[in-house]
TIKOL-632326 format. One line per field, with one value per atom (N, C-alpha, C): x, y, z; chain; residue number from 1. Coordinates in Angstrom, 2 decimals. Layout:
<pts>
c1 c(X  ...)
c2 c(Y  ...)
c3 c(Z  ...)
chain c(A  ...)
n c(NUM  ...)
</pts>
This chain:
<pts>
c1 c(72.92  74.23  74.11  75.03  74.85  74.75  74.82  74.89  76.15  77.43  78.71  78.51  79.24  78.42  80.19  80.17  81.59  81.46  83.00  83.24  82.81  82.26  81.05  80.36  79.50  78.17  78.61  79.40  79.96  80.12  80.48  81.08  79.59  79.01  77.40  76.75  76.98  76.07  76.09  77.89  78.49  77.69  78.13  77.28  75.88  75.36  73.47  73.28  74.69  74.09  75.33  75.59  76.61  77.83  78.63  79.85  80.45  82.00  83.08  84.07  85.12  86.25  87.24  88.31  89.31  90.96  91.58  93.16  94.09  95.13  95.50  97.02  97.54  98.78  100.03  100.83  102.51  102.67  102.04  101.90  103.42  104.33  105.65  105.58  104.99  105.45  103.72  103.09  102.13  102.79  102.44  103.33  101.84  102.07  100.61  101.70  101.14  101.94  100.59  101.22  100.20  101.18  100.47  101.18  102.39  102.56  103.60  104.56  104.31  104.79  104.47  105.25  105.24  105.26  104.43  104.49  104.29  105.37  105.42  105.32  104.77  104.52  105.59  106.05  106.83  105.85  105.64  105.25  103.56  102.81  101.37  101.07  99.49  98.20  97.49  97.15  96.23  94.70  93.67  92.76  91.53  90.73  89.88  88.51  87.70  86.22  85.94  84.54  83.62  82.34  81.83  80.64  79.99  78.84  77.70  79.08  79.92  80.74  81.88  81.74  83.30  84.32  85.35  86.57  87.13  86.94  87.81  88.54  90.23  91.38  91.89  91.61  92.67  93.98  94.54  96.11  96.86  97.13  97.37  98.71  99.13  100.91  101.71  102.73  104.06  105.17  105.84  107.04  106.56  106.07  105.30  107.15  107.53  107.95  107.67  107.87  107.47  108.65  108.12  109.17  108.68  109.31  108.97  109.07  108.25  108.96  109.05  109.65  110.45  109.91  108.88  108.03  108.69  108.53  109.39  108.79  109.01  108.21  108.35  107.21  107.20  106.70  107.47  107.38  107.28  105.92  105.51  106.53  106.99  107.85  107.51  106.22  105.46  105.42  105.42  105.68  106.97  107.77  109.50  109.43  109.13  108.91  108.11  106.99  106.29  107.06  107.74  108.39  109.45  110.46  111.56  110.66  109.93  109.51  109.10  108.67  108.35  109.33  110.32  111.57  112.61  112.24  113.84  115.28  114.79  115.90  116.27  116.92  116.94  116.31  116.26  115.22  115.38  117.25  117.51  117.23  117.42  117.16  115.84  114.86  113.59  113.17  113.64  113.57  113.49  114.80  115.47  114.62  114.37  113.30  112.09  111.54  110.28  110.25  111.34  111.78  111.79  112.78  112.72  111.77  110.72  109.34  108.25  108.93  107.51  106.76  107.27  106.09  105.07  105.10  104.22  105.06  104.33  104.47  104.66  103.60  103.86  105.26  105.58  106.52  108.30  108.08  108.96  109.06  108.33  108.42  109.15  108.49  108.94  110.22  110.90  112.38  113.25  112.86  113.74  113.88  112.48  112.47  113.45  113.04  113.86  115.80  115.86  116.99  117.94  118.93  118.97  120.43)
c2 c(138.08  137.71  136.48  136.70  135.13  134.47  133.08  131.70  130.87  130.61  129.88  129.23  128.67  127.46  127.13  125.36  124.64  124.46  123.59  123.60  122.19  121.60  120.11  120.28  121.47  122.16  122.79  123.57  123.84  123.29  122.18  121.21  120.58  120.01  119.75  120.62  121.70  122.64  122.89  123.02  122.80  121.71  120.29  119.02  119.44  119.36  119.54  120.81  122.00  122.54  121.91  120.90  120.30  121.18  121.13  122.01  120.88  121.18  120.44  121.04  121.30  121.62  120.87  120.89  119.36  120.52  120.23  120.52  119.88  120.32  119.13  119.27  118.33  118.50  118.12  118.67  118.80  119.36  120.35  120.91  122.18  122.29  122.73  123.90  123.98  125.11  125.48  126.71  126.71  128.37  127.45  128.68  129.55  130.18  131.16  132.37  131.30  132.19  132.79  134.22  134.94  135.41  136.40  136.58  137.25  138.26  139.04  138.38  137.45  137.30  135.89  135.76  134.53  134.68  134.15  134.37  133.18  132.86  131.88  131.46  131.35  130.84  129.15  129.47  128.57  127.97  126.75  126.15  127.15  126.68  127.74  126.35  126.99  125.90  126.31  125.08  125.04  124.48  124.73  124.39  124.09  123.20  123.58  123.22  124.02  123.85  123.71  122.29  122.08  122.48  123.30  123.67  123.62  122.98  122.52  121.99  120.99  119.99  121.39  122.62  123.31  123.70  123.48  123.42  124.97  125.36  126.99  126.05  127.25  126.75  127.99  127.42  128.87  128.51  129.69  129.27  130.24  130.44  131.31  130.90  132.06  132.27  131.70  131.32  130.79  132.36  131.94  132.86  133.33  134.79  135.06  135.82  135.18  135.98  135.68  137.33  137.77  138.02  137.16  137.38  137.49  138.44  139.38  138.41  137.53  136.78  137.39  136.73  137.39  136.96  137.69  137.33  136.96  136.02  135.93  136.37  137.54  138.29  137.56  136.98  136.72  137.74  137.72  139.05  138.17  138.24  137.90  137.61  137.00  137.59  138.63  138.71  139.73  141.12  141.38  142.37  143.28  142.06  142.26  143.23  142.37  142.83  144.28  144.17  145.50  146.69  146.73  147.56  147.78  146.94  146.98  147.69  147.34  148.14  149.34  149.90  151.38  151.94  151.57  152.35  151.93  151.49  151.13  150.45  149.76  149.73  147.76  147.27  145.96  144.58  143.63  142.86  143.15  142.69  142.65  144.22  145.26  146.67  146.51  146.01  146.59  145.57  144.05  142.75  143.73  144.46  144.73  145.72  146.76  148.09  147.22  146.53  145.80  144.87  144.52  143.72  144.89  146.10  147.32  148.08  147.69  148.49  147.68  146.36  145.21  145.11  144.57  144.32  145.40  146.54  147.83  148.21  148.11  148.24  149.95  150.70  152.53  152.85  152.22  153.15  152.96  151.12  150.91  151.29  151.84  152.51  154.16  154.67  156.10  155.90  155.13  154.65  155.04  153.91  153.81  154.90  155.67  157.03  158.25  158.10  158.85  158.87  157.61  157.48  157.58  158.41  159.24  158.32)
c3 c(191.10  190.60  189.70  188.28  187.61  188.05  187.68  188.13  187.46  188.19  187.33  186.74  185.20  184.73  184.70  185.45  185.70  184.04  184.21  182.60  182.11  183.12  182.69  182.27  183.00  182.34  180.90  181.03  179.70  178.66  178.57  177.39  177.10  177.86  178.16  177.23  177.51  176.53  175.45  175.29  173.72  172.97  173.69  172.68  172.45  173.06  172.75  171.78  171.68  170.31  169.48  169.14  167.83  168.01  168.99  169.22  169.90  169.75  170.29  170.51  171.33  171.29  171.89  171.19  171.94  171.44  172.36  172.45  171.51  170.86  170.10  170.74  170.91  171.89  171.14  171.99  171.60  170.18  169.93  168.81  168.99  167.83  167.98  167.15  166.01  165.20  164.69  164.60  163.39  162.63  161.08  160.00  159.35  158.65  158.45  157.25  155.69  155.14  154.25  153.80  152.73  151.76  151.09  149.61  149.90  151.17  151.48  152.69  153.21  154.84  155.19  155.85  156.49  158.14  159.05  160.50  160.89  161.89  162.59  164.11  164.19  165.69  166.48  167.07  168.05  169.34  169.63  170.05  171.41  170.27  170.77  171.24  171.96  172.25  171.40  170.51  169.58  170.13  169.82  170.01  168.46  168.60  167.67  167.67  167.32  167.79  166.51  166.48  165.80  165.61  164.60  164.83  163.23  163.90  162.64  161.15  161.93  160.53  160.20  160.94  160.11  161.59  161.11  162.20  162.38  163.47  163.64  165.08  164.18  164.49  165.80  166.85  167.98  168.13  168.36  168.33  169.60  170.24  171.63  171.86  172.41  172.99  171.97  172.70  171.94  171.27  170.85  170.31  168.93  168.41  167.15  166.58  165.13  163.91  163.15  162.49  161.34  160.13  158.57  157.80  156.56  155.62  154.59  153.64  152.65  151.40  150.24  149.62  148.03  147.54  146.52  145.50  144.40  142.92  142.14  141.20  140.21  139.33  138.36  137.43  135.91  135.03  134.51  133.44  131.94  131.36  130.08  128.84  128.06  126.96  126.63  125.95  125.11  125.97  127.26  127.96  127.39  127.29  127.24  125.87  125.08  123.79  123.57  124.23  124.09  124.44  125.86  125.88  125.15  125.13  123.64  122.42  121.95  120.68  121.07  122.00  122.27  123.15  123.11  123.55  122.81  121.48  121.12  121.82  122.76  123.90  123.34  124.18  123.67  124.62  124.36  125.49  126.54  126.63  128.39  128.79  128.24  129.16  129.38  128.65  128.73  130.10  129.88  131.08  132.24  132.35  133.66  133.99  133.23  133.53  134.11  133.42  134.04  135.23  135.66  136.72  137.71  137.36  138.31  138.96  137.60  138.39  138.34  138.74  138.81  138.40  137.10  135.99  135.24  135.91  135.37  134.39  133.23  131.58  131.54  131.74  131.75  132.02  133.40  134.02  133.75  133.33  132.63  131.29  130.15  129.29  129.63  130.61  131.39  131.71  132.17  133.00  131.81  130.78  129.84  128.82  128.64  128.00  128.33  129.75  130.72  130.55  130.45  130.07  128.81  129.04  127.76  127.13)
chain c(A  A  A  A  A  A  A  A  A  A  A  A  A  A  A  A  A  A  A  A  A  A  A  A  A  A  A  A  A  A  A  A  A  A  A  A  A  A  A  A  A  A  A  A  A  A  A  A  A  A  A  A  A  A  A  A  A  A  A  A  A  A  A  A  A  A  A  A  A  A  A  A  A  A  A  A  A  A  A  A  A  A  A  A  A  A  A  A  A  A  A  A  A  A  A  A  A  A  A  A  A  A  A  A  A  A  A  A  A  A  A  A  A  A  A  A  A  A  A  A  A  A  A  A  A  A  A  A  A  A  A  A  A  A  A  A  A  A  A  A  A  A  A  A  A  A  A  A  A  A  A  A  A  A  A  A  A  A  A  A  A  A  A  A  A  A  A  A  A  A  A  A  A  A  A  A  A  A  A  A  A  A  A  A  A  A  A  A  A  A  A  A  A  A  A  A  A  A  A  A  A  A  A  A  A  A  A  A  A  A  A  A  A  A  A  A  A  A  A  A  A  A  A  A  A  A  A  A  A  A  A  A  A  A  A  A  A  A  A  A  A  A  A  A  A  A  A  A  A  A  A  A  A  A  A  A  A  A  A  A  A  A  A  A  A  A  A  A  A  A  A  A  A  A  A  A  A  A  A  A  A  A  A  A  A  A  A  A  A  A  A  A  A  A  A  A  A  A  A  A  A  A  A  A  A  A  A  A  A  A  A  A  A  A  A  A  A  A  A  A  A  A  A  A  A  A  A  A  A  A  A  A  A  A  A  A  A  A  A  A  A  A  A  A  A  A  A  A)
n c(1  1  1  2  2  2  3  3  3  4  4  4  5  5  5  6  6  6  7  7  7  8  8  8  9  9  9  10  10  10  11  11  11  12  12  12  13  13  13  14  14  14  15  15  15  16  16  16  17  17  17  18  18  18  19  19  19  20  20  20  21  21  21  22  22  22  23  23  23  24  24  24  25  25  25  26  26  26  27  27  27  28  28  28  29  29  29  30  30  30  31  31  31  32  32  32  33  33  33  34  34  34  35  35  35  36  36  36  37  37  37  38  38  38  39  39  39  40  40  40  41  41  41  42  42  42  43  43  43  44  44  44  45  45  45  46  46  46  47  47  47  48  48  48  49  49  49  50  50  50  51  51  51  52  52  52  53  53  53  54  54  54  55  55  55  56  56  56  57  57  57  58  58  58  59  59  59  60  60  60  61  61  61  62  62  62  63  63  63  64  64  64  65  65  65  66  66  66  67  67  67  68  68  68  69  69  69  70  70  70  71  71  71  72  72  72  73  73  73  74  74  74  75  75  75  76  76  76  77  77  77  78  78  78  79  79  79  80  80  80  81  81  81  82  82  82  83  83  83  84  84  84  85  85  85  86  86  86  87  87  87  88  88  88  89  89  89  90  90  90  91  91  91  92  92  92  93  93  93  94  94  94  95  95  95  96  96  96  97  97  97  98  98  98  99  99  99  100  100  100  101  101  101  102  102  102  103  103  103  104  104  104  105  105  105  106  106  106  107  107  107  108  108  108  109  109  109  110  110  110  111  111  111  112  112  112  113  113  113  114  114  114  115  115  115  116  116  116)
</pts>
């Protein structure tokens, strides 16, 4: 049967190979945004271990939501324009077609073709 190792021995072992881990406390919110979403966590245990000088971050329990963000599309002038000249249409229709189909130049050309 193994042999337990207490968590003295543990931490013990951590140091002698260049490892650390320490709690960081009363920690209330951690946010975690990406290009699509934002997720938030309500009051987790954070933890973070050191190893060989780089920090990995644990984050456990707490209250997890999830929320969708609104990207804000920039649409080129010259986009605007491109499509206006190959549909004959006028800035703002062609703006709005390209806003409609997010920035994809083809399909907003197709929209507005389409449209009779």
């Amino acid at each position: 049967m193994p042999r337990r190792i207490s968590p003295r021995e543990a931490r013990r072992m951590m140091r002698r190979m260049g490892m650390s881990m320490d709690a960081i406390p009363d920690v209330e919110q951690v946010v975690i945004k990406t290009s699509g979403k934002e997720i938030t966590i309500e009051e987790p245990e954070v933890a973070v271990l050191e190893v060989q000088g780089q920090r990995i971050y644990q984050v456990t329990g707490g209250k997890i939501t999830e929320k969708a963000l609104e990207r804000e599309l920039a649409i080129p002038e010259e986009d605007v324009r491109l499509v206006a000249d190959q549909t004959g249409k006028s800035l703002e229709e062609a703006r709005k077609a390209l806003e409609e189909c997010e920035g994809d130049l083809a399909k907003a050309i197709l929209l507005l073709q389409s449209k009779i």
